[in-house]
N, C-alpha and C positions, 0 to 999 in steps of 0.2 A: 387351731382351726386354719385349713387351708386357704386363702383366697385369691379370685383373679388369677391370672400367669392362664388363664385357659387357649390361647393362642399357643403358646408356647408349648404345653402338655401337649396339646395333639399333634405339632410337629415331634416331638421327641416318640409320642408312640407311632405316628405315620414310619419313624426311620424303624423304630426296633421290629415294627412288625414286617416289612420289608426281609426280615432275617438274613438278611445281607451282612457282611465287614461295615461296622460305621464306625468315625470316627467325627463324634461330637463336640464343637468348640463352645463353651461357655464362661463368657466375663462380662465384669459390669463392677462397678464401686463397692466397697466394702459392703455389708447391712443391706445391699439393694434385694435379696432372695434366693442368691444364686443355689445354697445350698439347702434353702428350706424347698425350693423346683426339684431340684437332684431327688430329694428325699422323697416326694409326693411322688414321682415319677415312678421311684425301682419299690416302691413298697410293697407291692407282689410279684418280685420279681429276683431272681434270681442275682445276686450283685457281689464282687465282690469291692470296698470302698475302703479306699485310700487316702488319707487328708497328711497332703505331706508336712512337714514340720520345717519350721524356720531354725536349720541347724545342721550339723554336717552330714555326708553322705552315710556313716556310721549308722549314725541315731535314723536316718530316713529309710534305712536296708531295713534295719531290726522292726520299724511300723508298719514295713510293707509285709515282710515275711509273716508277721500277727495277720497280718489285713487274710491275706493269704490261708492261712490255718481257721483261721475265724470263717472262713468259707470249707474249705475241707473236714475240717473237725468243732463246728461249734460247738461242744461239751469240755475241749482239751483245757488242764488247766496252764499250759505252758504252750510256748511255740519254737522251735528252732529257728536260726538265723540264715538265711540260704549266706553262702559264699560270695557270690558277687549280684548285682542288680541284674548280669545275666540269665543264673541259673533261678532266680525268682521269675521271670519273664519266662524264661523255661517253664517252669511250675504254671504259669496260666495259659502258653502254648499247650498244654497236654491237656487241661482244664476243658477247655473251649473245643477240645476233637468230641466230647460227647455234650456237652451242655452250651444253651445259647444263654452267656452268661454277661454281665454289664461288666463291667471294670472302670469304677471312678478313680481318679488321680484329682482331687478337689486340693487347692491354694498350687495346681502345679507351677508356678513361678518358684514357690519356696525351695522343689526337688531340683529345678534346673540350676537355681545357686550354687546346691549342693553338690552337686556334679552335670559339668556345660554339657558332656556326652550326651546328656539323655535324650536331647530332639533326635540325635541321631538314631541311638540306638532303636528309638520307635518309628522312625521314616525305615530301618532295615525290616524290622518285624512287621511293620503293615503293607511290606511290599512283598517280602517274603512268605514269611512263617502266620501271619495272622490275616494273611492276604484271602484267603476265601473259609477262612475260620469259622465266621458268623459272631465274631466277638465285638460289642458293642462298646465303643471306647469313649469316655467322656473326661475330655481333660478340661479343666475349671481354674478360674484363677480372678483374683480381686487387683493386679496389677495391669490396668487398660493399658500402659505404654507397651509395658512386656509381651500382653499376649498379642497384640497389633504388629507388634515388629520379630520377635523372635518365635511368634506361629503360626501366624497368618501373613507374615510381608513374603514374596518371592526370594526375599533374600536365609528363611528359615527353612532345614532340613524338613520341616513337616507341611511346607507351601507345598497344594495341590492334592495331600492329604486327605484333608477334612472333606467331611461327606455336606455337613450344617454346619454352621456359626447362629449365636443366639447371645447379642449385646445387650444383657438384662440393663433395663433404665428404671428409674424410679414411676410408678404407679401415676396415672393420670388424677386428674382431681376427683372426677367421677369413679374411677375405680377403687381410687382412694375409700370415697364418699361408704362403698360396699362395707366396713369395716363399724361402721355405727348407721344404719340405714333409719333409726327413727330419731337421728337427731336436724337441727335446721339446715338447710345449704348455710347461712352463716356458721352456723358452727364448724361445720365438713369445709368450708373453705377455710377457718382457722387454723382449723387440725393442718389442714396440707399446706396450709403458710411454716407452720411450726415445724411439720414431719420431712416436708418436700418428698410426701408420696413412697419415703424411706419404710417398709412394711415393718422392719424390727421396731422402727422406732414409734410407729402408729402404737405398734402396741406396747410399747414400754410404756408409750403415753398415758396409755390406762383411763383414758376418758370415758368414766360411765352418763353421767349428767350433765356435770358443769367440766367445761374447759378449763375454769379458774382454777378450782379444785385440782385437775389432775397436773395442771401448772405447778401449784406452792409443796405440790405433794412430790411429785416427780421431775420436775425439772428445776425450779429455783430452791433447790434445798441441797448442801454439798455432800449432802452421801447419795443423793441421786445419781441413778447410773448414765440419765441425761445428759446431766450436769455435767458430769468428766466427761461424757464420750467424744467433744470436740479435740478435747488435750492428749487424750489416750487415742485416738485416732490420727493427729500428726505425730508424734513419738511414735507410733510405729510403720506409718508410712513414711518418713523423711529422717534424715539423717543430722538435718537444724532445724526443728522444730520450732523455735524462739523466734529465728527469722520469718518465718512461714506465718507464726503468730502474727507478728509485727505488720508483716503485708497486707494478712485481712483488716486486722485492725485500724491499717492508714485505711483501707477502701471503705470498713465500715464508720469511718467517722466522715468520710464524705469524700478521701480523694478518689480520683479516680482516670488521670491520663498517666501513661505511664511516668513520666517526668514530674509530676506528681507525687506520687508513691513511692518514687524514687528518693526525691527528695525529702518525704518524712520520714523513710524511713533510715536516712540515710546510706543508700549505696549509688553507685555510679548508675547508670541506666541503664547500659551491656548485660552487668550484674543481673539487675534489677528480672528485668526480662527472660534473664535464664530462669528465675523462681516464679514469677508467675506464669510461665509456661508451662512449669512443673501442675504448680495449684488448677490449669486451666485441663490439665492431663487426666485430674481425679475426679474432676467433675464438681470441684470446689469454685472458682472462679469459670466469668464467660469473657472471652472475649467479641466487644461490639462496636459494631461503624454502622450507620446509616443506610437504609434498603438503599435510597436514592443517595448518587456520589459519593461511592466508597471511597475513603481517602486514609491512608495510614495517620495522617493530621487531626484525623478526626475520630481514631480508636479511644477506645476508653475500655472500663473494666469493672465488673460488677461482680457481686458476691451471688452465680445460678442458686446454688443448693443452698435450699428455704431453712434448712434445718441450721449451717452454720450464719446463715443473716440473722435467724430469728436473737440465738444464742451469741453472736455477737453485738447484736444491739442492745440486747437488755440484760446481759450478765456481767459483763466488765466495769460499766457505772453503778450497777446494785451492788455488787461484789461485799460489801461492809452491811451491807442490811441483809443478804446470804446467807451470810458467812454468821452474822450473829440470831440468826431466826427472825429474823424483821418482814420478813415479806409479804407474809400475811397482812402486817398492817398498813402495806407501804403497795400491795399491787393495785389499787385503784388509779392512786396517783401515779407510779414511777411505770406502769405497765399498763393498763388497760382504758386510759385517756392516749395513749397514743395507736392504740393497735387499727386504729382506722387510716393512720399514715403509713405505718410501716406494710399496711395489706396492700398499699397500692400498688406497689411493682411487681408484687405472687397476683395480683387481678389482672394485670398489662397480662401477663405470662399466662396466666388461664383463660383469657380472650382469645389472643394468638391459637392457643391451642385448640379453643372451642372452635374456631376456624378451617382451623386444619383438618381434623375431626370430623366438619360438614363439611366436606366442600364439596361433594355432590348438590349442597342448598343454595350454594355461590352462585352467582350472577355468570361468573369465567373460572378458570381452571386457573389457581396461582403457580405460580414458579417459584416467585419469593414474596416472603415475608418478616416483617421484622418490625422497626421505630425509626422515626424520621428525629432528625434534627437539623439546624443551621439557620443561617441568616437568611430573612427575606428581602428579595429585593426590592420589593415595592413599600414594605410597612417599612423597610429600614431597620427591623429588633430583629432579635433573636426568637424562632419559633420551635414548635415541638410537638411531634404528634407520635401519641402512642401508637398505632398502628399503621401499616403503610403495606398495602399487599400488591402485586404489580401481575400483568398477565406475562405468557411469554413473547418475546420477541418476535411480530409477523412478518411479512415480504416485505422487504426494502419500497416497493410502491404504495403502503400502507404506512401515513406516517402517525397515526395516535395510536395508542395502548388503554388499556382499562387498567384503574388502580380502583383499592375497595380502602375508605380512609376510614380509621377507626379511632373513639375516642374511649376511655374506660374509666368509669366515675367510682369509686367505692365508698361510699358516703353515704350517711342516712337520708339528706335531703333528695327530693327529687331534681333531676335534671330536665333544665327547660331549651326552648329554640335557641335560644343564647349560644350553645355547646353546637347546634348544627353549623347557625353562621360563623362560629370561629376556627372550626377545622375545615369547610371550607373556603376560609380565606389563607389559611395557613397550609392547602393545597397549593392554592396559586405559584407559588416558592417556584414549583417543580411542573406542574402540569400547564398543557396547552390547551387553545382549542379545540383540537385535532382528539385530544383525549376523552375520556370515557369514564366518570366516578362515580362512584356509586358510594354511600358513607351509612355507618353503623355504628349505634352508642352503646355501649355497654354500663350497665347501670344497677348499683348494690339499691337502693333508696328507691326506685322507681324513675318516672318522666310526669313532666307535668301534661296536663290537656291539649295544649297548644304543640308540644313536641307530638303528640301522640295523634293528632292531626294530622301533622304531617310525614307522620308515618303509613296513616292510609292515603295520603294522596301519594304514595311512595315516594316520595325526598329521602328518605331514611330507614335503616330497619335499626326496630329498639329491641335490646337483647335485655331481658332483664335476671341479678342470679338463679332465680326459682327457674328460669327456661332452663340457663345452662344446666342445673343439674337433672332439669326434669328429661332433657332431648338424650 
């Protein structure tokens, strides 16, 4: 079953039916759909599909030349081998003079390994030979640094190119939520704590009723395909795995500057930096500083993708109860007494978003947003506010701004005026007279009477889960 990508779909058939030359850019992180879109896409449609192979250019001719034949002869039990990547490009130049035909090239990073020529050779052919063809080219790839710099930078023989670019990201909470529509918003925001909106993984998840259940079934059990998919995911995206291990694992146990990290895990910081820039490239780690007072002093680093926080927080200290079929009797206590803390920073993150989302509902037009932190100078401590939205920059003769401060509670209890008065005192930090706020609480448990009062006298807008999924 297909779901969501519906944005997507109509740009892709807006280009093909165009019947123009296109040339399609699509990437995005492993698992995120890249290739279940492609497939949705050409399914009545004329294609011929290519999924190059992690391996020499040899073995990559002999897949393509199949791809190839599998289009011209789908009955044959054999296929010849064309001669060079040439005369196979040949074979779809002649192809494409009477049929408006797709041509995927899906993991193309793996084919450019295999032989660097090939950006070239296709910036020749879709300038030349496939230049008014009508052949529909879609090259795909799971490597974001790769297809960033070596097909989309000005400095890549295919810069200027591409007709579209389409950077699949992981599914929002709500669209998420489309994947079991009759279970609770708490549950659908579980799911997308666990999944990070990842669509293979929603459904490896296999959540029919209870979340528990498809937990002890599919994920904390070691022949779960879950369960590995973090290990076999760095194995084959990095070349130190172990190390790469080691850095989530200093971040998931709490550190979090780099000099930090660096130091549990033992490398210099120079080092250090190089690797989670890498992790920050997959979409695995975020790097984060402060809406207000960006300061390199003040970076830190946090585990984005829900799926490896979830799995690192609760697999490597269970590991022995796993590993011997314990879970079952141990997920009350070792896993589901905490999932109301670990939900807290996927609820920061699905406010943000629900923000962004509406913000034709906003008071102003954000620029930025993000989380505040730092010291106050009037209380003297250390404050911290989960959301911090700021407008943009007006005329130098205009000296205040509107900021929208946000607080996010995921908790069963309800949230009372308590919560108003302390993120607006923990504005003060940063804002003036001159400024303009406006504050909203976000709240799993509900609000008490008194907050909810002062919501219609507008002090405040109360966001409760059931709106988020409901809007």
């Amino acid at each position: 079953m297909f779901l969501c990508r519906d944005h997507e779909l109509h740009l892709l058939e807006r280009h093909y039916h165009k019947e123009s030359t296109e040339c399609i850019v699509i990437y995005g992180r492993r698992r995120v759909g890249k290739t279940a879109l492609i497939n949705e896409f050409i399914k009545d449609k004329k294609v011929i599909f290519f999924p190059a192979l992690k391996a020499n250019a040899a073995d990559n001719l002999e897949a393509l030349s199949k791809s190839i034949t599998q289009y011209l002869h789908p009955e044959a039990a054999s296929s010849p081998v064309y001669r060079s990547f040439d005369d196979a490009f040949s074979a779809i130049t002649s192809i494409v003079k009477t049929d408006r035909v797709i041509f995927v090239m899906d993991e193309f990073p793996y084919l450019c390994d295999a032989d660097k020529s090939i950006p070239s050779r296709l910036q020749h052919l879709l300038d030349h030979d496939w230049k008014d063809s009508g052949l529909f080219l879609i090259l795909c790839g799971s490597s974001m640094s790769f297809m960033e710099k070596e097909v989309l930078s000005e400095e890549s023989p295919l810069f200027g190119r591409r007709t579209a670019q389409l950077k699949l990201e992981p599914l929002s909470f709500s669209d998420a939520a489309r994947f079991h529509p009759d279970l609770s918003p708490e549950d659908n925001a579980l799911i997308y704590g666990i999944t990070s909106g990842i669509p293979h993984y929603i459904n490896k998840l296999q959540v029919r009723d209870s979340v528990r259940d498809a937990l002890l079934e599919n994920f904390f059990d070691r022949s779960a395909y879950l369960f590995e998919e973090p290990d076999n995911l760095l194995r084959q995206e990095l070349r130190e795995p172990a190390v790469y291990n080691s850095i989530i694992t200093a971040i998931a146990d709490g550190a979090s500057r780099p000099s930090d990290i660096a130091s549990k895990v033992q490398l210099d910081t120079a080092s250090c930096a190089k690797y989670l820039k890498v992790l920050c490239e997959l979409g695995i780690l975020q790097k984060v500083e402060p809406v207000i007072d960006r300061s390199k002093k003040k970076i830190i680093y946090r585990i984005t993708d829900q799926f490896f926080r979830f799995w690192y927080r609760f697999v490597p200290g269970n590991m022995m109860a796993i590993t011997s079929g314990r879970m079952e009797y141990l997920y009350s206590s070792v896993v589901e007494s905490f999932l109301h803390d670990y939900m807290g920073q996927t609820f920061e993150y699905m406010c943000r978003s629900w923000l962004i989302d509406h913000m034709d509902t906003l008071p102003f037009m954000i620029s930025d947003i993000g989380e505040w932190w730092g010291s106050h100078p009037i209380l003297k401590k250390e404050a911290q506010l989960d959301i911090v939205a700021v407008s943009p920059k007006s005329h130098q003769s205009d000296p205040g701004r509107q900021y929208l401060i946000g607080s996010c509670k995921y908790r069963n209890e309800k949230i009372g005026i308590d919560e108003l008065n302390l993120i607006r005192e923990y504005a003060s930090a940063f804002t003036s007279a001159n400024d303009q706020c406006f504050y909203y609480i976000f709240s799993k448990g509900g609000f008490t009477e008194g907050l909810q009062e002062a919501s219609r006298k507008g002090y405040v807008t109360l966001i409760s889960l059931d709106d988020m999924y409901r809007c």
